[in-house]
VEXTOR-674671 format. One line per 8 residues: number of its first residue (from 1); their letters; for each residue x negated, y, z negated of N, C-alpha, C. Coordinates in steps of 0.1 Angstrom, whole numbers, padded with zeros to 4 digits. Example, Ala and Ser with C-alpha at 12.3 -4.5 7.8 and 13.67 -1.06 7.14 Angstrom:
# residues 2
1) as) -0132 -0057 -0078 -0123 -0045 -0078 -0132 -0033 -0078 | -0128 -0022 -0071 -0137 -0011 -0071 -0129 0000 -0079
This chain:
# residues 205
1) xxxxxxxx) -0008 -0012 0000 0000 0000 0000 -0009 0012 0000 | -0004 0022 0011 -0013 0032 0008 -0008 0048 -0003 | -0018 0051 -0007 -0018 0058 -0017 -0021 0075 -0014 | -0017 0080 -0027 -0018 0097 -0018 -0030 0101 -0027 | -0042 0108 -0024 -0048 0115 -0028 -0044 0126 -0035 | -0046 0134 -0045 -0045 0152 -0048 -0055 0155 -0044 | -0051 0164 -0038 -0066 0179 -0034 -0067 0181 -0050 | -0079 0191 -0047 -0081 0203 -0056 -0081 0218 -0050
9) xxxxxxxx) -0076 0223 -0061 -0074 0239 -0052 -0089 0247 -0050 | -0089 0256 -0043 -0103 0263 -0041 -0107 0273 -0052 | -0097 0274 -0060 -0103 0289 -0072 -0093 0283 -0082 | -0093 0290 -0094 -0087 0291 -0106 -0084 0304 -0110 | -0069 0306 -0120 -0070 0314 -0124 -0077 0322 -0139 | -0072 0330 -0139 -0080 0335 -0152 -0073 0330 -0162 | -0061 0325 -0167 -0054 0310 -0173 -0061 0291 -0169 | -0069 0296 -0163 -0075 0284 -0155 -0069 0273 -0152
17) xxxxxxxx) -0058 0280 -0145 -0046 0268 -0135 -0052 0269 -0121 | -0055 0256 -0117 -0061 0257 -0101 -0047 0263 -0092 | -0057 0268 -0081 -0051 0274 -0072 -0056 0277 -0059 | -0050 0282 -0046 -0056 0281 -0038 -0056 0269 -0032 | -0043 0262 -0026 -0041 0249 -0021 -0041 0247 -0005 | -0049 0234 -0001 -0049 0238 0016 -0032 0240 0022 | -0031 0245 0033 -0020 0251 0041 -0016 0235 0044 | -0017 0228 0044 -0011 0216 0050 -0002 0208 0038
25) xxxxxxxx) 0009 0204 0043 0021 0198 0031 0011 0189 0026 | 0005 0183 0026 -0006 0176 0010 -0010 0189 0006 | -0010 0199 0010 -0017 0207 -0004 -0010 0208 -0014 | 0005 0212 -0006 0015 0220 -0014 0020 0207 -0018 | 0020 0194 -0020 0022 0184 -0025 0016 0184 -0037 | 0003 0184 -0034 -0010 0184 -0044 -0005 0195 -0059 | -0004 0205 -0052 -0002 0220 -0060 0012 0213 -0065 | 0021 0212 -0062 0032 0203 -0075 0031 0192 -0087
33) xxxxxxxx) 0020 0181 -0080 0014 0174 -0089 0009 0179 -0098 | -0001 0190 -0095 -0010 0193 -0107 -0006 0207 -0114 | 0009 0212 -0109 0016 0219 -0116 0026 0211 -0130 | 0031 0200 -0127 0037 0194 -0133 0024 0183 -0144 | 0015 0181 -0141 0007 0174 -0150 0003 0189 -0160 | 0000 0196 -0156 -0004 0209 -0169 0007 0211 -0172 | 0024 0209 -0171 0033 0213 -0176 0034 0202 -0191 | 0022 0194 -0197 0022 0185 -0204 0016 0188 -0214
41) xxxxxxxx) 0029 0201 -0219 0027 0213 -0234 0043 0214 -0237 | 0042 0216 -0250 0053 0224 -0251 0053 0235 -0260 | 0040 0242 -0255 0040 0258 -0260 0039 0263 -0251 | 0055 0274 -0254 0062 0283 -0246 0052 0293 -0236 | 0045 0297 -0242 0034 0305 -0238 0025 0302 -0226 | 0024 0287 -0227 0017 0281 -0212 0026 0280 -0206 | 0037 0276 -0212 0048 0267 -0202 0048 0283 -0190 | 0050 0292 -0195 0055 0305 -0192 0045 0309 -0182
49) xxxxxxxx) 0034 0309 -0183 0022 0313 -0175 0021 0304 -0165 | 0024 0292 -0165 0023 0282 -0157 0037 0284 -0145 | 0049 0289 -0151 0060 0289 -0139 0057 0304 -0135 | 0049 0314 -0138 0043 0326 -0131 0029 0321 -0120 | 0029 0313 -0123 0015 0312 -0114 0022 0304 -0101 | 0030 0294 -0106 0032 0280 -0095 0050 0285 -0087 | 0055 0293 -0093 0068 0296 -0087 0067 0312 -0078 | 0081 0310 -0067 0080 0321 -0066 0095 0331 -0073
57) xxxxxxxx) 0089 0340 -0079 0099 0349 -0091 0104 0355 -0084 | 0113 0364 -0087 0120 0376 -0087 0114 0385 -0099 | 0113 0378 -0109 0108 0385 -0122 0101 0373 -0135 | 0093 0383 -0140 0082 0376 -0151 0093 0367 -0158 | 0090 0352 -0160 0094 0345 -0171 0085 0346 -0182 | 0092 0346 -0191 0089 0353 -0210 0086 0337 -0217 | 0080 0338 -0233 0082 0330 -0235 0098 0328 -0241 | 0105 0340 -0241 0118 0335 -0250 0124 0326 -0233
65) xxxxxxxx) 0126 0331 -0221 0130 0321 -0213 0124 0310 -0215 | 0111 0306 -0217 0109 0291 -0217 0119 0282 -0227 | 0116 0289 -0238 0123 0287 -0252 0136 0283 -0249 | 0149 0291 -0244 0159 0289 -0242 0164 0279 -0230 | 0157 0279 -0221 0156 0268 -0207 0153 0256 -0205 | 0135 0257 -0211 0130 0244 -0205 0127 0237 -0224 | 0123 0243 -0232 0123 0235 -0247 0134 0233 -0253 | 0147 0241 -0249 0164 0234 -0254 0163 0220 -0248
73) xxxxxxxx) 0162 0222 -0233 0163 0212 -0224 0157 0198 -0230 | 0143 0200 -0231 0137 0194 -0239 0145 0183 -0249 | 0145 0193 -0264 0148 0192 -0274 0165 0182 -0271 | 0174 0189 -0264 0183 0178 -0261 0183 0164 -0253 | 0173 0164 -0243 0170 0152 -0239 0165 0137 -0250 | 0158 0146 -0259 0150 0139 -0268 0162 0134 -0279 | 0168 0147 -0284 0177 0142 -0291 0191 0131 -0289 | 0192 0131 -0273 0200 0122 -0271 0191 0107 -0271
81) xxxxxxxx) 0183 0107 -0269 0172 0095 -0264 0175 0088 -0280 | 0172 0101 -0287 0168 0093 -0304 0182 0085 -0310 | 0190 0098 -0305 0204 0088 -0313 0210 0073 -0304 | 0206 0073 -0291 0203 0061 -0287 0196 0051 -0293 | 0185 0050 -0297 0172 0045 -0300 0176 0043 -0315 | 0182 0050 -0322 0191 0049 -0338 0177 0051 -0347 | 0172 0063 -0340 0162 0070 -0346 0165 0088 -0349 | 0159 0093 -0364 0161 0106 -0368 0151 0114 -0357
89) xxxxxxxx) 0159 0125 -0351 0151 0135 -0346 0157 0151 -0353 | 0151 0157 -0356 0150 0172 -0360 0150 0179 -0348 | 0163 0183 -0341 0162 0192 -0330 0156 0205 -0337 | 0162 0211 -0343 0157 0224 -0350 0144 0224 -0353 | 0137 0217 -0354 0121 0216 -0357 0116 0213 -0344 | 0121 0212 -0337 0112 0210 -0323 0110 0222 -0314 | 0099 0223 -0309 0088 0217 -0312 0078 0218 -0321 | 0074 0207 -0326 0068 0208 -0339 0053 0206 -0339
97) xxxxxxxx) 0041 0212 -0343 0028 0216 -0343 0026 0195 -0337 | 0017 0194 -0331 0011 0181 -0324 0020 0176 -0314 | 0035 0180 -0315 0042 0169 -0311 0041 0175 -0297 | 0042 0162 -0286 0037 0165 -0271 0048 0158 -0265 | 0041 0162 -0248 0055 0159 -0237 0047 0158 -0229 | 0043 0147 -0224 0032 0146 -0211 0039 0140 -0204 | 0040 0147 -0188 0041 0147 -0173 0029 0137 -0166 | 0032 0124 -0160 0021 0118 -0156 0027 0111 -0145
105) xxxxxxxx) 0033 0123 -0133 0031 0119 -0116 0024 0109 -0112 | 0033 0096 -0104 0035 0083 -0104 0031 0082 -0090 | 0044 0086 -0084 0044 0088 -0072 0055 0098 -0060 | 0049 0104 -0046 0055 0112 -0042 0062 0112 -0030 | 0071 0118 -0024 0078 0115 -0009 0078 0131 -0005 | 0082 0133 0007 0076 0147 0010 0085 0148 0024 | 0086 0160 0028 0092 0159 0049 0095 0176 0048 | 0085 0181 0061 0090 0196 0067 0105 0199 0066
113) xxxxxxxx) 0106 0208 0064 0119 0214 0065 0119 0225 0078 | 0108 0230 0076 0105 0246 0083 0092 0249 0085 | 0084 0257 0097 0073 0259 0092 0067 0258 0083 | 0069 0265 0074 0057 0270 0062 0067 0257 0048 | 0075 0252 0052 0089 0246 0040 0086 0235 0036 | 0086 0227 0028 0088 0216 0022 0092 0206 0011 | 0103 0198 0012 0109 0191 0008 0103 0181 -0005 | 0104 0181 -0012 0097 0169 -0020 0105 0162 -0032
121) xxxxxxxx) 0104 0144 -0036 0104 0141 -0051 0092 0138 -0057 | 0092 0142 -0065 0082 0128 -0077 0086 0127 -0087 | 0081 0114 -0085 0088 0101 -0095 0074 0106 -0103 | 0082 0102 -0119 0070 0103 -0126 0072 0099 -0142 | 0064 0096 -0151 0065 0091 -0167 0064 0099 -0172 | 0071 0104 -0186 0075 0111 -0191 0070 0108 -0212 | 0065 0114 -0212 0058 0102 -0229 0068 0114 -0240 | 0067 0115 -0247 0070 0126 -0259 0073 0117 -0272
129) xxxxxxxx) 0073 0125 -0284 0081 0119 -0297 0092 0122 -0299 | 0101 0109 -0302 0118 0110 -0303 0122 0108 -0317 | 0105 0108 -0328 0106 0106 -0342 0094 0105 -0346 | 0091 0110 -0361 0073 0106 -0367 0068 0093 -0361 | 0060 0094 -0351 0054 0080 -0352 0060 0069 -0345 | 0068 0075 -0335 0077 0073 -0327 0078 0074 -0313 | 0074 0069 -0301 0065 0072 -0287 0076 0066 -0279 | 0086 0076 -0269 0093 0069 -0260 0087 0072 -0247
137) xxxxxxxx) 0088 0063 -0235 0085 0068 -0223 0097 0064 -0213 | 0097 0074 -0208 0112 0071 -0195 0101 0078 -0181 | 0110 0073 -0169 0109 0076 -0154 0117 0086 -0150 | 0112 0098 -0147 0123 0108 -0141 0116 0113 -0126 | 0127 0120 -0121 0122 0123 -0106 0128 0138 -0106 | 0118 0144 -0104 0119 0159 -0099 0119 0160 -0086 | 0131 0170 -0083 0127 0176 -0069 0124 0193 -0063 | 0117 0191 -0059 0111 0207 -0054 0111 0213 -0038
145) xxxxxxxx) 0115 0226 -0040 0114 0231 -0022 0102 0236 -0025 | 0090 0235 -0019 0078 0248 -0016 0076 0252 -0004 | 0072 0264 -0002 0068 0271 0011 0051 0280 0008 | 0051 0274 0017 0034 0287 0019 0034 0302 0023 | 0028 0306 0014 0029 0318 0010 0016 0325 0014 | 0017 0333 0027 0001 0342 0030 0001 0352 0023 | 0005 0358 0016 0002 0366 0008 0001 0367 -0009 | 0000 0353 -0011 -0001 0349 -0026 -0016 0339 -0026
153) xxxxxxxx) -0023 0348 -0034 -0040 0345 -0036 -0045 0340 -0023 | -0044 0351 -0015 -0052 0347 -0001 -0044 0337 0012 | -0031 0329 0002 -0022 0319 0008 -0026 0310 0000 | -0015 0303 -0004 -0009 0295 -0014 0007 0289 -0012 | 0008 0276 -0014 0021 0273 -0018 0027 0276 -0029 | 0037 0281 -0035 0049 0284 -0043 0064 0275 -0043 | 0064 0271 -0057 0075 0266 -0057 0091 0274 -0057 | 0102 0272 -0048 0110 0283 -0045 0125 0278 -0049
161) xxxxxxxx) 0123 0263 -0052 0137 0259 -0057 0134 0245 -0065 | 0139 0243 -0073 0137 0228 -0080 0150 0222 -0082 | 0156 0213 -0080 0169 0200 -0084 0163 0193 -0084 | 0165 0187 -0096 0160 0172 -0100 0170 0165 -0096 | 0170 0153 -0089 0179 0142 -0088 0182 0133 -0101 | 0170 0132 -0111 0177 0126 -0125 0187 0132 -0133 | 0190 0144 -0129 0197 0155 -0138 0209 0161 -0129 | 0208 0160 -0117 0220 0161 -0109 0232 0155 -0113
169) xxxxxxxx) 0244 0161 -0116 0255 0153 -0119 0264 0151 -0108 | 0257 0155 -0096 0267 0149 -0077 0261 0136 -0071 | 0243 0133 -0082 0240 0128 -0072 0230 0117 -0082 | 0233 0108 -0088 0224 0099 -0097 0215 0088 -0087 | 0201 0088 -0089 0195 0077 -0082 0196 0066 -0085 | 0201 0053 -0075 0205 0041 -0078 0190 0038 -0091 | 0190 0026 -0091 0183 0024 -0110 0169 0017 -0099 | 0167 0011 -0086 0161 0006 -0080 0146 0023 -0073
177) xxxxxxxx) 0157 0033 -0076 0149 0044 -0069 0141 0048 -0078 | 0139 0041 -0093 0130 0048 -0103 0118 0038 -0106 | 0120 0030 -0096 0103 0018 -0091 0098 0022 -0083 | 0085 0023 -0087 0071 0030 -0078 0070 0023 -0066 | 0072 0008 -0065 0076 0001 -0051 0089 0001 -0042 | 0095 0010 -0047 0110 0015 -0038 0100 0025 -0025 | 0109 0020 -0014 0101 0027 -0003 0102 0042 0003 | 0107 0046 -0006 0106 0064 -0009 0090 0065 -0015
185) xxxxxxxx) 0083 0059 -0025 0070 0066 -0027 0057 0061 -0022 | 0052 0071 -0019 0037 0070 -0022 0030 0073 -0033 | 0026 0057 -0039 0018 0061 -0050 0004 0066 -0052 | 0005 0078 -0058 -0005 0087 -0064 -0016 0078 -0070 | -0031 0083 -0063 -0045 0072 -0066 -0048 0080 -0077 | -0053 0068 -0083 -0063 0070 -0099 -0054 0068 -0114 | -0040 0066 -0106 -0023 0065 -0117 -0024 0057 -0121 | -0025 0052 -0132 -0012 0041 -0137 -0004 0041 -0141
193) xxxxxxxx) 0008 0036 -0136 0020 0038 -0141 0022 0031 -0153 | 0029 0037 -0163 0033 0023 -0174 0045 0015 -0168 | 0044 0003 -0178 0054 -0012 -0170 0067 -0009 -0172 | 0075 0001 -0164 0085 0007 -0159 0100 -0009 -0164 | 0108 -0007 -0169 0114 -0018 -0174 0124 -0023 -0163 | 0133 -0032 -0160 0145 -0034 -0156 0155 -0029 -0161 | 0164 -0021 -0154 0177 -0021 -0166 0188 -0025 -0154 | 0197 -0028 -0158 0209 -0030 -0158 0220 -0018 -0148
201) xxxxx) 0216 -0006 -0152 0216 0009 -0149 0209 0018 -0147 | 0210 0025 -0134 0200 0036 -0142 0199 0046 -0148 | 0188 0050 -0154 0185 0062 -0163 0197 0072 -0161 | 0199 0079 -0169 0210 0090 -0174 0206 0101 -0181 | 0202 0115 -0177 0197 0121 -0187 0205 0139 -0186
C-alpha cells in the first residue's frame, strides 16, 4: 500500500509553527497534517495562534474564542465519552494543568476542486483523559477546504472551511470508513496507528 509523505514547510513562524508549504495539493495536504498534530494542546493561547497562522480569518481568534468553541467542544466530547465508559469527569475543571489531547493523523484523501482549491479528510486518533489516570482513544475524521494563498508568507495554503464528517448530523461515516484500510485513505509514513477496534456501529460524537 502506498503511503503519503508530509513535506516540511520552508520557514517558521515566530510561534514556531512551520510554514511556507509547496503550491502543489501535498503541500497544502501536508500544511493540514502538521496543523492538526500541533493542535495537540489544550492551552487556549496556542490553540488561538495556531488557527491565526493555519486559517483564513476575517478577524483575530482570542483566547476566549478558543475557550468557548473548540475547549467546550472538547470538554463535552470527553464528558459524554466518560459517562459512557461509567467513569467521573469534572467538566468544569477542564482543562486541567497536564491533562492532554493529542491529534495523531493516520491517514489522508484529497481531490481539486479549483485551481488553487482543495478538498480533504483525515482520518485520525484522538488520545486525551476522560478521568485521573484514565486514557481513552477514539478515530475521528476531519474535513477541510484549503486554497493557496499568493499573498500569505510569500504563498501559502490556508484553511478556509472545515466539516468534520464525524460530527455532521446529515452525514455519519459508515463504521467501516474509520479503518485506515478502507479505500478512501492513504496512509500517512512513519504512523502508527493504534489497534483501531471493531464495533458493531459507528462512532458518534
Amino acid at each position: 500500500m502506498s503511503s503519503f509523505s508530509v513535506q516540511h514547510g520552508a520557514d517558521i513562524t515566530e510561534d514556531q509553527y512551520p510554514v511556507g508549504f509547496s503550491d502543489s495539493p501535498e503541500g497544502g495536504v501536508s500544511m493540514v497534517v502538521v496543523y492538526l498534530r500541533w493542535k495537540s494542546t489544550n492551552s487556549a493561547e496556542s490553540l488561538a495562534e495556531l488557527m491565526n497562522t493555519y486559517h483564513d480569518l476575517d478577524s483575530e481568534v482570542t483566547r476566549e474564542i478558543v475557550e468557548e468553541e473548540v475547549l467546550d467542544q472538547r470538554s463535552e466530547d470527553i464528558s459524554r465519552i466518560a459517562n459512557r465508559e461509567g467513569v467521573f469527569f469534572n467538566a468544569d475543571l477542564f482543562p486541567m494543568p497536564g491533562e492532554v489531547f493529542e491529534i495523531t493523523p493516520v491517514g489522508v484523501t484529497w481531490w481539486s476542486t479549483g485551481e488553487d482549491t482543495v478538498d480533504m479528510f483525515v482520518l485520525a486518533d484522538e488520545g486525551f483523559d476522560i478521568s485521573l489516570g484514565t486514557r481513552y482513544t477514539r478515530r475521528y475524521i476531519y474535513g477541510f477546504t484549503i486554497q493557496w494563498n499568493p499573498s500569505v508568507r510569500g504563498g501559502d495554503w490556508l484553511v478556509t472551511s472545515q466539516d468534520d464528517p464525524s460530527r455532521d448530523p446529515d452525514y455519519q461515516p459508515a463504521e467501516e470508513e474509520y479503518h485506515l484500510d478502507h479505500e478512501y485513505w492513504t496512509p500517512i509514513a512513519g504512523v502508527t496507528p493504534y489497534d483501531y477496534p471493531t464495533h458493531s456501529d459507528p462512532p458518534r460524537y
